[in-house]
C-alpha positions in Angstrom: -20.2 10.0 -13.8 -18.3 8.9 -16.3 -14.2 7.7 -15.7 -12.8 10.6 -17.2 -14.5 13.3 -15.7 -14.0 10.9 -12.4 -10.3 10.9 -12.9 -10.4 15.1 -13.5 -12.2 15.3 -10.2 -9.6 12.9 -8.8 -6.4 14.7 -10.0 -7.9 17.9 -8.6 -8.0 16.5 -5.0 -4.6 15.4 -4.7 -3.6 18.7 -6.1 -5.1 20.0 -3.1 -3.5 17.4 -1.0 0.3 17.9 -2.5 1.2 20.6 -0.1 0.5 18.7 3.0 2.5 15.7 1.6 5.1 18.3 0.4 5.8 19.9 3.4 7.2 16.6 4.9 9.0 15.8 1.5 7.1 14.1 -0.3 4.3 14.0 -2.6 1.7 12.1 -4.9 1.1 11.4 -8.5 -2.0 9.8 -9.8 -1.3 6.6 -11.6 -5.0 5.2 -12.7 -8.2 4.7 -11.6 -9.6 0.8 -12.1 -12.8 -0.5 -13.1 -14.0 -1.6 -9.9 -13.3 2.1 -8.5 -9.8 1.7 -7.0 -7.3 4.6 -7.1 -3.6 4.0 -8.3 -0.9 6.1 -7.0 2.4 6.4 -6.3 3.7 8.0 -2.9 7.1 9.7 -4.3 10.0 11.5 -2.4 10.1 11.2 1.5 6.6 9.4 1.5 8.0 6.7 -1.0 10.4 5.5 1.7 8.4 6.6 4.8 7.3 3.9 7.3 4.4 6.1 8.2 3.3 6.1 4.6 0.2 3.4 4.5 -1.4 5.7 7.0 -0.7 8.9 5.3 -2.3 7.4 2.3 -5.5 5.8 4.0 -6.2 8.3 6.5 -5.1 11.1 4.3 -5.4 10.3 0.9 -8.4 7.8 0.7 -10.5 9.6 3.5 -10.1 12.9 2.0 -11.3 11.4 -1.8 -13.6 9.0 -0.2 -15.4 11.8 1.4 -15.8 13.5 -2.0 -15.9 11.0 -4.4 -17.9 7.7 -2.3 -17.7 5.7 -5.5 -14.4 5.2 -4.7 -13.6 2.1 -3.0 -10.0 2.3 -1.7 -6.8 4.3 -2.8 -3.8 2.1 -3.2 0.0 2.8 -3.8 1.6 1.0 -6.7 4.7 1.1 -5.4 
């Protein structure tokens, strides 16, 4: 698959993930996607400053592309 059809398929997930995050305050913007397969992003509004944040975005975010996308090898926040 090639990176930019990759990085559509990405951006479509976390559009589906938004409202979850949203309904707490907060939210989720793609940043990048690296060569070796590792997703930027940046955890905005409540989840920005949330101390529950790493897990929202490893056993939220990363599981939920990770089970759709297994070419990806972790999702990280930039922030």
């Amino acid at each position: 698959m090639e990176k930019q059809e990759l990085i559509q398929k990405i951006q479509n997930i976390l559009v589906q993930v938004r409202p979850y995050l949203a309904a707490d305050g907060g939210g989720v913007e793609f940043v990048d996607l690296t060569d070796d397969m590792v997703v930027l992003v940046e955890l905005t509004g409540a989840c920005g400053s949330c101390p529950h944040s790493t897990r929202t975005l490893k056993n939220g975010i990363e599981k939920t592309i990770k089970s759709i996308l297994p070419e990806i090898k972790s999702v990280e926040n930039v922030k």
